[in-house]
N, C-alpha and C positions, 0 to 999 in steps of 0.2 A: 772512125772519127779522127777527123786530123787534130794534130795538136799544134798549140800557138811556140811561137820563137822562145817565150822565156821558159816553158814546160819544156821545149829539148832542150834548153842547157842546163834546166835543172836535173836532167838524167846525164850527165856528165860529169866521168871522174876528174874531180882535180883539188889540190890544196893552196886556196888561194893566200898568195903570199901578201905580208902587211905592204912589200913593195911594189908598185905596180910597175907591170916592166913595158907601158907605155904610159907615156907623157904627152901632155898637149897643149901647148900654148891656145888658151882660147881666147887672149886679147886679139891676134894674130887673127883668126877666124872669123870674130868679131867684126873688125874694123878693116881687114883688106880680102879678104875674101869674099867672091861674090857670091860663088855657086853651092858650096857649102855640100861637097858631095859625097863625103864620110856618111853625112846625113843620110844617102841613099846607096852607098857601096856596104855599108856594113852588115855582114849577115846577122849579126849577134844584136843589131840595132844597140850600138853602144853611146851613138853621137845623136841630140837631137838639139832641136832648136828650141829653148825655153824663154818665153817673153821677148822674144826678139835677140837673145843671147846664146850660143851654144854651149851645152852642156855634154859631159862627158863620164863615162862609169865605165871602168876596167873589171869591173868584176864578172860579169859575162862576157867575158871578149875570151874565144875561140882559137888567139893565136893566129890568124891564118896571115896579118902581113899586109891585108887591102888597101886600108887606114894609109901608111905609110907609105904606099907605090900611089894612091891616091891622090894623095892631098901636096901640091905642088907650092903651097903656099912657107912649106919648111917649118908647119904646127907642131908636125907629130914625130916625135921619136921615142924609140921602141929599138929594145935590146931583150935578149931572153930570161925567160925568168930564171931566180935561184936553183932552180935545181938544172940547169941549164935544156932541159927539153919541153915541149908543147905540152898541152893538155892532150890525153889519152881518150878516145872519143868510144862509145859503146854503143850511141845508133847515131852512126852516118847520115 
């Protein structure tokens, strides 16, 4: 049985910090972006389109960087978290 996206990341060690160490201007997104493609690069489905606005949640986000080399529009920044390394992954 395969399992959905949010069931593997809920088998993933990590201590989410109160700070997210990504940011995203979603006016930005909103209003001059057209292709909105966070919406489909992110493995952890963190970005989605809600009522015609994008919406964003750090709290499953995987670290991996996508977000960021994606999104050309200069929404998203993203620096490491406090403890200064990635989440610690236990199934690949």
């Amino acid at each position: 049985m395969s399992m959905s996206v949010k069931d593997r990341l809920a088998t993933n060690k990590t201590k989410l910090s109160k700070k997210p160490h990504i940011t995203v201007e979603t006016d930005i997104c909103d209003t001059t972006c057209t292709h909105k493609c966070t919406t489909r690069v992110c493995p952890a489905k963190c970005f989605e389109i809600v009522n015609d606005k994008m919406a964003f949640q750090y709290e499953d986000c995987i670290e991996c960087g996508t977000c960021l080399h994606a999104c050309d529009q200069g929404a998203v920044s993203w620096k490491f978290p406090e403890s200064g390394h990635g989440i610690t992954f236990r199934l690949g």
